[in-house]
VEXVO-777190 format. One record per residue: residue in one letter; x, y, z of N, C-alpha, C, O, CB in turn. Coordinates in steps of 0.02 Angstrom, whole numbers, plus 50000, padded with zeros to 5 digits. Glycine has a CB too. Layout:
# VEXVO-777190
AXYZXYZXYZXYZXYZ
...
This chain:
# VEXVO-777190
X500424994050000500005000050000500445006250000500965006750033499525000150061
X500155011049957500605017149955500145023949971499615024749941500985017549877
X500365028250014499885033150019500145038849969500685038149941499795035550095
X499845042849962499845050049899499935055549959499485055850002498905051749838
X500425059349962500605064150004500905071249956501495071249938501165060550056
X500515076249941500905081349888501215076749843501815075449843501485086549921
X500845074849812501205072149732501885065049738502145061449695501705080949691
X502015065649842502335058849860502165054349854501565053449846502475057549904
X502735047849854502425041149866502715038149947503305036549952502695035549796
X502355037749993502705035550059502625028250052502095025350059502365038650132
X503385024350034503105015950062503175013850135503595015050178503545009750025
X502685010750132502705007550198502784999550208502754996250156502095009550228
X502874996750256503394989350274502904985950218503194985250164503394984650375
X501984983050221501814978650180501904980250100501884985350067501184977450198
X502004973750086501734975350002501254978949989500894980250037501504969949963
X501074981849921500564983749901500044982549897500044976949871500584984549872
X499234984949911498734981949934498354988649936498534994549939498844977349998
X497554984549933496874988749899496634987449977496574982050006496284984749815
X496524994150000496004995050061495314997350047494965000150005496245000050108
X495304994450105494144995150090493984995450167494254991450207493514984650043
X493435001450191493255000750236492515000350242492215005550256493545004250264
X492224995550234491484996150232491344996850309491684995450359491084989450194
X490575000050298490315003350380489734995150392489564994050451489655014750373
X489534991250348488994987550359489144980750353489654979150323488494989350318
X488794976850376488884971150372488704967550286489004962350270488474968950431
X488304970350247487974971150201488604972250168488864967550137487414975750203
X488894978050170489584980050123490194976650110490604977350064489874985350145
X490164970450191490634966250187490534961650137491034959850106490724963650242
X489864958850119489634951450098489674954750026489804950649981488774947450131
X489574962750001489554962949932490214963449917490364962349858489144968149901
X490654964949957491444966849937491724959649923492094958049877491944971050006
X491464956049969491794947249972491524944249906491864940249874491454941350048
X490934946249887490614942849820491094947649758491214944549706489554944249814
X491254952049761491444957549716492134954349697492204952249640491474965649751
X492704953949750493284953749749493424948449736492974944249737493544955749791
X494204946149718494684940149700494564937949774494214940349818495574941849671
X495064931249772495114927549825495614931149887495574931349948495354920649798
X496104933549840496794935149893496534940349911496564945649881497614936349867
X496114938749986495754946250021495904942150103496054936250113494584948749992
X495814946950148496174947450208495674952450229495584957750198496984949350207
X495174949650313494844954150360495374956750416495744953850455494224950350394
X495224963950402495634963750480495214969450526494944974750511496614966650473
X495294966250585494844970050657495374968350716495654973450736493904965650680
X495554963050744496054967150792496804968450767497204972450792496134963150862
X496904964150711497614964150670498344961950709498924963750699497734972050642
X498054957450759498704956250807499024948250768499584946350785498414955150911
X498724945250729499014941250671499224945250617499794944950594498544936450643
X498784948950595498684949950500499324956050523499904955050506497584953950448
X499174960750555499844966850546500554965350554500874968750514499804972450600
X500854962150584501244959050600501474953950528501984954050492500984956350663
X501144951650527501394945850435501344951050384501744950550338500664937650399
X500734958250381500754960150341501604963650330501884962950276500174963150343
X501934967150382502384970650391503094966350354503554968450319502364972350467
X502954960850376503544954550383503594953650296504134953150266503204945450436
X502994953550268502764952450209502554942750186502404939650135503394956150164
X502714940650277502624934650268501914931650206501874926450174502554932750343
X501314939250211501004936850172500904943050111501134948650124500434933950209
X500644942250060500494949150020499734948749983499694947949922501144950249956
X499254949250019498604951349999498374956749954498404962849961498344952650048
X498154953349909497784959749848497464966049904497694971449922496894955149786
X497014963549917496574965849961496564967250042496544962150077496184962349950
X496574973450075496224973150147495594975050150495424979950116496524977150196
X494984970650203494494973450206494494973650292494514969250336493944970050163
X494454981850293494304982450348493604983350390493094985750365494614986150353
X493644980750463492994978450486492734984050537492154984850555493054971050520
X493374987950557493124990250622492714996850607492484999650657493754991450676
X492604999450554492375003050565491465003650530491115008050505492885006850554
X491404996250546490564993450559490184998550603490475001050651490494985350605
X489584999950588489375004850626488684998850662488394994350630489155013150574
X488585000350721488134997450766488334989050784488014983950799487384998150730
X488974990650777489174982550792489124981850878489414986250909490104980550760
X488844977850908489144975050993489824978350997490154979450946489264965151005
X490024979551050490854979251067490974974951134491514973051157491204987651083
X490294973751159490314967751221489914961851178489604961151125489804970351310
X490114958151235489624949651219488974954951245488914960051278489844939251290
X488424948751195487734949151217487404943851248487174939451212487364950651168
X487324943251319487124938051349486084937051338485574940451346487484939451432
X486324929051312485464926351315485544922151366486024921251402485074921951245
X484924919151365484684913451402484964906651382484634903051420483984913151396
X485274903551355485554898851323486474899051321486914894951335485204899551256
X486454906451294487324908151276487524914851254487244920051234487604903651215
X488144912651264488254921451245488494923551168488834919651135488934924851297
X488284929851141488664930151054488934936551057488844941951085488074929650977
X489334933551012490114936851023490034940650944490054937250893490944929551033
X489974945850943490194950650882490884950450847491344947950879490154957550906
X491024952950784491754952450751492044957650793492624956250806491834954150663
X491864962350816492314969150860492324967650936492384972250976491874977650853
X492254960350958492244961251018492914963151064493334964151020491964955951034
X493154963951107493994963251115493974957851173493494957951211494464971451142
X494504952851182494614949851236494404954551275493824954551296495214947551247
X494964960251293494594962651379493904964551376493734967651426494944970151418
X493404963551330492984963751340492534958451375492014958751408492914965551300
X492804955051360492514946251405492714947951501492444945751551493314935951365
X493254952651492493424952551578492974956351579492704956151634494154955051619
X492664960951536492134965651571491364963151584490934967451588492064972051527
X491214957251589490554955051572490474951051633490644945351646490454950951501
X490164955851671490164948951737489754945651735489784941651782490124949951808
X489014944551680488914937951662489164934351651489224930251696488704936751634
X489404933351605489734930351590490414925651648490444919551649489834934551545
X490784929051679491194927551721490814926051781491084922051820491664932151725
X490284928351795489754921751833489804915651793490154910651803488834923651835
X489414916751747489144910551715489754903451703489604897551706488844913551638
X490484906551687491044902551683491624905251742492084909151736491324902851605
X491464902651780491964907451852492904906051820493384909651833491804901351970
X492884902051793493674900951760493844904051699494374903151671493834893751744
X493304908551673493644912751612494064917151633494604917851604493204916551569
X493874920951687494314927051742495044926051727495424929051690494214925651839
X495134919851777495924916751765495994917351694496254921951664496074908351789
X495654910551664496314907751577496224915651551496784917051531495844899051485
X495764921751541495834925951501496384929951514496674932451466495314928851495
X496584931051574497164935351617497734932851601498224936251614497144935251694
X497814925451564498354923051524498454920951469498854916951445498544919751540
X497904925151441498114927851374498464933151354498154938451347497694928651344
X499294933051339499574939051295499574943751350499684941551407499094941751225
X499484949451342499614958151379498984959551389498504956751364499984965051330
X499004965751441498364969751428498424973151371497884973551341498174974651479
X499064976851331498764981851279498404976951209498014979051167499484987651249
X498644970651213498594964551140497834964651166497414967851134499154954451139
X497604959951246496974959151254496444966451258495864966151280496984954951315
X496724971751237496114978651218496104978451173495574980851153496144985851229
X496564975851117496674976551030496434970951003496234971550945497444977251000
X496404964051036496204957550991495574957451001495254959251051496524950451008
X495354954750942494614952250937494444944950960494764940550932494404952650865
X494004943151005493824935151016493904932450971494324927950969493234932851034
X493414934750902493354930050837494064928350818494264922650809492974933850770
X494344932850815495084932850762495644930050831496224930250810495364943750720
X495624928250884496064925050930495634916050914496004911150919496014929451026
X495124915350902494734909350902495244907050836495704903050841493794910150891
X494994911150764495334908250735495694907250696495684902850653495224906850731
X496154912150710497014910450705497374904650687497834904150646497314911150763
X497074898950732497254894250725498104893350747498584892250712497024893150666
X498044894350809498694894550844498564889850898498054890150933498924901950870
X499004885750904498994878750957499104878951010499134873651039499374874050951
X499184884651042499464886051091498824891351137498754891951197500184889151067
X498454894251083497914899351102497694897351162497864891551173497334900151055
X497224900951228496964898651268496274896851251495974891551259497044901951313
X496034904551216495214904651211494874897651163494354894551173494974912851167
X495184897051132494894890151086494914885051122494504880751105495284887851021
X495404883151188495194876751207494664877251246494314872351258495664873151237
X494454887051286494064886051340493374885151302492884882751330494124891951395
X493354887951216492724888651194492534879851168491994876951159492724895151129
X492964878451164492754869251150492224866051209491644864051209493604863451159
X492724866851252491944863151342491544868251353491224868151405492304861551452
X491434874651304490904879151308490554878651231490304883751207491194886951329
X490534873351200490094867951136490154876251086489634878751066488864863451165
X490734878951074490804886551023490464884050959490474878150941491764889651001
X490124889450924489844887950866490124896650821490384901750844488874885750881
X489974895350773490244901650745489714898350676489644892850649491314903050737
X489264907850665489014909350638489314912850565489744917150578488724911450679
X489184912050497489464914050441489244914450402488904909750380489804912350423
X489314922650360488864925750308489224924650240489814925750223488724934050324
X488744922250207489154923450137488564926250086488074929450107489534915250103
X488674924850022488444931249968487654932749962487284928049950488694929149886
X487414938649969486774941449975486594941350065486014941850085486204936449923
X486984940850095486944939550200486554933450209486054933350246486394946850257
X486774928050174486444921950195487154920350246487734922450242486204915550122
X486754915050304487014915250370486924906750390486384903950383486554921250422
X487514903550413487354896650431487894894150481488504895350481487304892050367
X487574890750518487974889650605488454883950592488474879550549487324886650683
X488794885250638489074877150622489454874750690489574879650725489714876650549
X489654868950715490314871550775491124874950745491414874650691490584863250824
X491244877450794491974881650799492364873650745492524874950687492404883450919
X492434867850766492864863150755492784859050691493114854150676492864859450807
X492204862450648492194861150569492614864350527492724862750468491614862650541
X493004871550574493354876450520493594872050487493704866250504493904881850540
X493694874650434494284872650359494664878050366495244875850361493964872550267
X494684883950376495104888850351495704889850386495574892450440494784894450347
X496504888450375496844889450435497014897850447497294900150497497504884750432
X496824901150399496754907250454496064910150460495614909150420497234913550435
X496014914650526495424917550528495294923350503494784926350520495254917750578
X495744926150458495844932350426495664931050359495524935550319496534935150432
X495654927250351495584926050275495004925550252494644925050302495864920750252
X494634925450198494014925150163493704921250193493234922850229493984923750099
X493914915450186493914907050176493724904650239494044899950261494664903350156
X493204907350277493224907950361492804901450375492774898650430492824915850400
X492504899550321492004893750293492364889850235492934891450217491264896950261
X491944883750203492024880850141491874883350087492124882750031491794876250138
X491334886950111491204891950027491544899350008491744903550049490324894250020
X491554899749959491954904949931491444914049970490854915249982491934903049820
X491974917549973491684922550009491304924150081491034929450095491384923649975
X491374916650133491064917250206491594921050241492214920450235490884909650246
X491224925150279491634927750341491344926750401490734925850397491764934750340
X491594926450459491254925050511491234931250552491704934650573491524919350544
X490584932150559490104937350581489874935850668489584940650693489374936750524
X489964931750700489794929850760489994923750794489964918850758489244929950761
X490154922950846490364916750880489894914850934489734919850967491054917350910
X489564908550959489154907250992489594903551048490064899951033488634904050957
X489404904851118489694901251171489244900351206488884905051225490194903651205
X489124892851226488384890751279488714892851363489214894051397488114879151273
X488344892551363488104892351458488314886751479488074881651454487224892351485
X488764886351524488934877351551488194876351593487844880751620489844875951625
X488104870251589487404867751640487564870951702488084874351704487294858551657
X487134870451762487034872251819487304866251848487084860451843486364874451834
X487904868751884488304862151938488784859951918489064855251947487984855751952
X489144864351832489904862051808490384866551834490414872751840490014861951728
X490844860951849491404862151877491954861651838492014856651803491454858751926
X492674869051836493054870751768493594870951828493534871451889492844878551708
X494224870151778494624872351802495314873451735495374869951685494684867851864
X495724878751752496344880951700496924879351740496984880451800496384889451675
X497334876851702498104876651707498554876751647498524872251605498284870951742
X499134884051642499594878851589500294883851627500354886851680499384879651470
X500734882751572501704883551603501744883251546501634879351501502284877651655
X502064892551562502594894751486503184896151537503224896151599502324903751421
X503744897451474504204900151515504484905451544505034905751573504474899051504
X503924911351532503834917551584503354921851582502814919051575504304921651584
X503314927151586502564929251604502254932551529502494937451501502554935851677
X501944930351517501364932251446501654929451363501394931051310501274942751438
X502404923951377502494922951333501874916051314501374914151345503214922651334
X502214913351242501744908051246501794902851279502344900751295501634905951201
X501074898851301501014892651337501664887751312501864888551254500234889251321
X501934883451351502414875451354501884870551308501924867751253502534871251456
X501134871551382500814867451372500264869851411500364874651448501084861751380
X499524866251407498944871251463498524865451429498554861651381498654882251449
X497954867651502497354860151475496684865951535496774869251586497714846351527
X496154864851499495594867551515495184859751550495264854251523495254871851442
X494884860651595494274853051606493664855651640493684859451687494604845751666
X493104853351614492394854451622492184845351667492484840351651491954856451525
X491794845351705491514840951749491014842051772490934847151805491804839651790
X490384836551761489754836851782489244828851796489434823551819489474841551726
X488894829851782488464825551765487834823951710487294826951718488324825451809
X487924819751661487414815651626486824817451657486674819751712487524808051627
X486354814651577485744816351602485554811051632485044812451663485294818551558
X485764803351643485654798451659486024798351733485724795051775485824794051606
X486584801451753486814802751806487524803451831487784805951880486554799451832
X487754799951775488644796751764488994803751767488774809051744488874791851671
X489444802951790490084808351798490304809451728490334804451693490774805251847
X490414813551708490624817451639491204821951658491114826451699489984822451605
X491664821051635492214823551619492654827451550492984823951512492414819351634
X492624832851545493094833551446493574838651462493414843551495492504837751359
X494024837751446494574842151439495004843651388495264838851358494904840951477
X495174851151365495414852451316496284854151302496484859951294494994856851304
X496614849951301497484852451302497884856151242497924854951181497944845751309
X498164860751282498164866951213499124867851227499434867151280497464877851236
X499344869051174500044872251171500524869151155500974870951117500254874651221
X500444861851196501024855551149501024852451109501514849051095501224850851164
X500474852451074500344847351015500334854750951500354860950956499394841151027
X500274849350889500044850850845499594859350833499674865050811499744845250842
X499034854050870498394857650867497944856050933497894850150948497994855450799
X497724859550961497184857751006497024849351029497304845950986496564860750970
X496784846151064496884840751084496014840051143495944841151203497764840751118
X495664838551106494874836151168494824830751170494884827351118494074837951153
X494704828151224494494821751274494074821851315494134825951360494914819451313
X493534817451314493054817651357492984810051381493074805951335492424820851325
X492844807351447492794803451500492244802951541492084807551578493224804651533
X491904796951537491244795051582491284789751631491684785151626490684792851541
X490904790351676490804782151732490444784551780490414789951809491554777951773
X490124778351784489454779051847489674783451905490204785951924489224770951888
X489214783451919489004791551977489354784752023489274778652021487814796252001
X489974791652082490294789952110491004784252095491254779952132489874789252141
X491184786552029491714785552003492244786352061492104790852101491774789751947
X493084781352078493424785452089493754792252040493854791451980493764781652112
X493914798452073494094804452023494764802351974494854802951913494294811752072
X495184799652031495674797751973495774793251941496304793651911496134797951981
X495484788851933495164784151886495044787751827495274786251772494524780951912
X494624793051840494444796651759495064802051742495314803951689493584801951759
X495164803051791495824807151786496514806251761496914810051736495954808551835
X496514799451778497124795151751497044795151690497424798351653497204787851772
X496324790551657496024788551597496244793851542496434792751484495234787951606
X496184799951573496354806551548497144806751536497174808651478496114812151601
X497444806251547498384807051547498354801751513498614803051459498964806651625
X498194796751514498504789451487498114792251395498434790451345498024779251544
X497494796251385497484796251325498034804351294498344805451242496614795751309
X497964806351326498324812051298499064810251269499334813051222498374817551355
X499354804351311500104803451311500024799451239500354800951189500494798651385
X499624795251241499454791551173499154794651105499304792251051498994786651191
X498674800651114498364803551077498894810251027498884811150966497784805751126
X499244813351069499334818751074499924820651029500464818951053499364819951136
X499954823450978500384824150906500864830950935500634836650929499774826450819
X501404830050961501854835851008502094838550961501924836550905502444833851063
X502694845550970503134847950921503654850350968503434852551021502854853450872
X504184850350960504634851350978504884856850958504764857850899504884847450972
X505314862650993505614868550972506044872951020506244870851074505114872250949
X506184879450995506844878351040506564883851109506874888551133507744881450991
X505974881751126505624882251194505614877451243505714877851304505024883251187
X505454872451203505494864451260505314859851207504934860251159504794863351340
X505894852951236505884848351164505014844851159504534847551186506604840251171
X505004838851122504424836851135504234830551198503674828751217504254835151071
X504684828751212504714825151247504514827851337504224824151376505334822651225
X504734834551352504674837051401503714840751390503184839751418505414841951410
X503894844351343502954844551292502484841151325502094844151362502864840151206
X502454833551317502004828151300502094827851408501594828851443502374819751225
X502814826151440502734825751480502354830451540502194828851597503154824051476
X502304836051509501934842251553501384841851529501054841651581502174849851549
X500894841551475500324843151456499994837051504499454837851534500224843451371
X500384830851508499804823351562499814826751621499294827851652500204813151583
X500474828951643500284831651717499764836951706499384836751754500954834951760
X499604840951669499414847351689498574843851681498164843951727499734854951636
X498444840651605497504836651618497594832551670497294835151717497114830851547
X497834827451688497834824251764497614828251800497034827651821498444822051796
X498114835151821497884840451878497084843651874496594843151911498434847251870
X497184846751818496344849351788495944845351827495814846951885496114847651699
X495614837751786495434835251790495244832251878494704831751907495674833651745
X495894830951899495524828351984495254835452007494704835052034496224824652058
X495544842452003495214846752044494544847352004494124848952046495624853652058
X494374847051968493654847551947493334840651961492754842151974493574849551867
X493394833751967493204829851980493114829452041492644826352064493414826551958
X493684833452089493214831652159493094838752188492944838152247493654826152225
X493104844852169492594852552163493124854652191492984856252249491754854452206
X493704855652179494204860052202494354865752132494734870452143494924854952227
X494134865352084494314867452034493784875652018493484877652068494274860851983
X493724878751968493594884451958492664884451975492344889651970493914886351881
């Protein structure tokens, strides 16, 4: 992108690139039907600015979001769940004390996400999906059943869960399978009445990224059985969910174990020059083990 200054040309770090700022949601879906593929949303830009600068990527196109007029800038709490707008900001989730009723362990994992100035600038949607393995909010929105809502051409709109994405970035067009979806809203349920959460993970100092971290939800079936799922985020691959059942009055670590013994087996590590994989795989069992018994026997969030 080049700006026009008295007959100047000022370059700046990205490649060259066509900006668009539509005010409507409407303006987005005709710009996405209008334009080529190589197009790029950006609203908090704590992925996209950063690659744009690097030139890791070079997009025909920016379409910018934030300056939507009547968008939410908080969650909107229903009776069922809460929806999350494209402009929401993380610290906006600390500001919702519904919400932080409703999940008493978002408080914590959100406070370890990144900085305060990143969590005033990032958007939920665009931290969801990034598609970074290490993220917190995607494992907590998994045992909170995330769905994400997506518009494509003429504002047709269709739900789906968070864990159908195709697209590996969340910046990109491609936010769906069909050509031109963007995702316009994220859905997060209400845990039942009587679930019990708990967060843990270990980086190697304060706000860098997670080693390794595991989220766990615990309750009860409608039949009565102890329910257990937990989500392990940062050493693998990609995200990592497990869920665990047994009759009411299970011992806890029984399911808790059940839990470590699949992760160690399940769990696709990476190694780097943070911590090899071997140390990885060995922290992520301790840390769902831990999760897991404090929510299994109500010590947990």
């Amino acid at each position: 992108m080049r700006q026009s200054l008295q007959n100047d040309f000022i370059a700046v770090k990205p490649a060259p690139f066509c900006y668009h700022r539509p005010t409507t949601r409407d303006e987005v879906d005709a710009l996405l039907a209008q334009l080529p593929a190589d197009v790029y949303l950006l609203a908090g830009g704590q992925s996209l600015v950063p690659a744009l600068n690097s030139r890791t990527i070079r997009p025909v196109h920016i379409v910018d979001l934030n300056h939507l007029r009547n968008e939410p800038r908080h969650p909107v709490a229903e009776k069922n769940e809460f929806r999350i707008g494209p402009l929401v900001r993380i610290s906006a989730l600390l500001g919702c004390a519904e919400l932080l009723t409703a999940v008493p362990v978002a408080g914590q994992l959100l406070r370890s996400v990144a900085t305060v100035p990143v969590r005033n600038r990032a958007t939920v949607i665009g931290n969801m999906m990034c598609g970074e393995s290490a993220a917190e909010l995607p494992a907590l929105a998994a045992l909170l059943d995330a769905r994400v809502v997506t518009r494509g051409p003429g504002g047709s709109t269709r739900t789906r869960p968070l864990t159908e994405r195709t697209s590996p970035r969340h910046d990109r067009v491609a936010g769906g399978p069909a050509d031109g979806e963007w995702v316009s809203e994220l859905l997060l349920s209400r845990p039942a009445p009587g679930t019990r959460m708990a967060f843990e993970e270990s980086g190697r100092r304060f706000a860098a990224t997670a080693v390794a971290g595991a989220v766990a939800a615990a309750g009860r079936t409608a039949d009565g059985r102890s329910s257990l799922r937990v989500a392990v985020f940062g050493a693998g691959t990609k995200p990592l969910q497990l869920a665990a059942e047994g009759p009411a009055g299970t011992a806890p670590h029984h399911l808790a174990e059940q839990i470590g013994h699949r992760v160690r087996s399940q769990l696709v590590v990476r190694g780097d020059v943070h911590a090899p994989a071997d140390y990885r795989l060995r922290l992520a069992c301790e840390l769902s083990v831990s999760v897991s018994r404090r929510v299994l026997t109500g010590t947990g969030g």
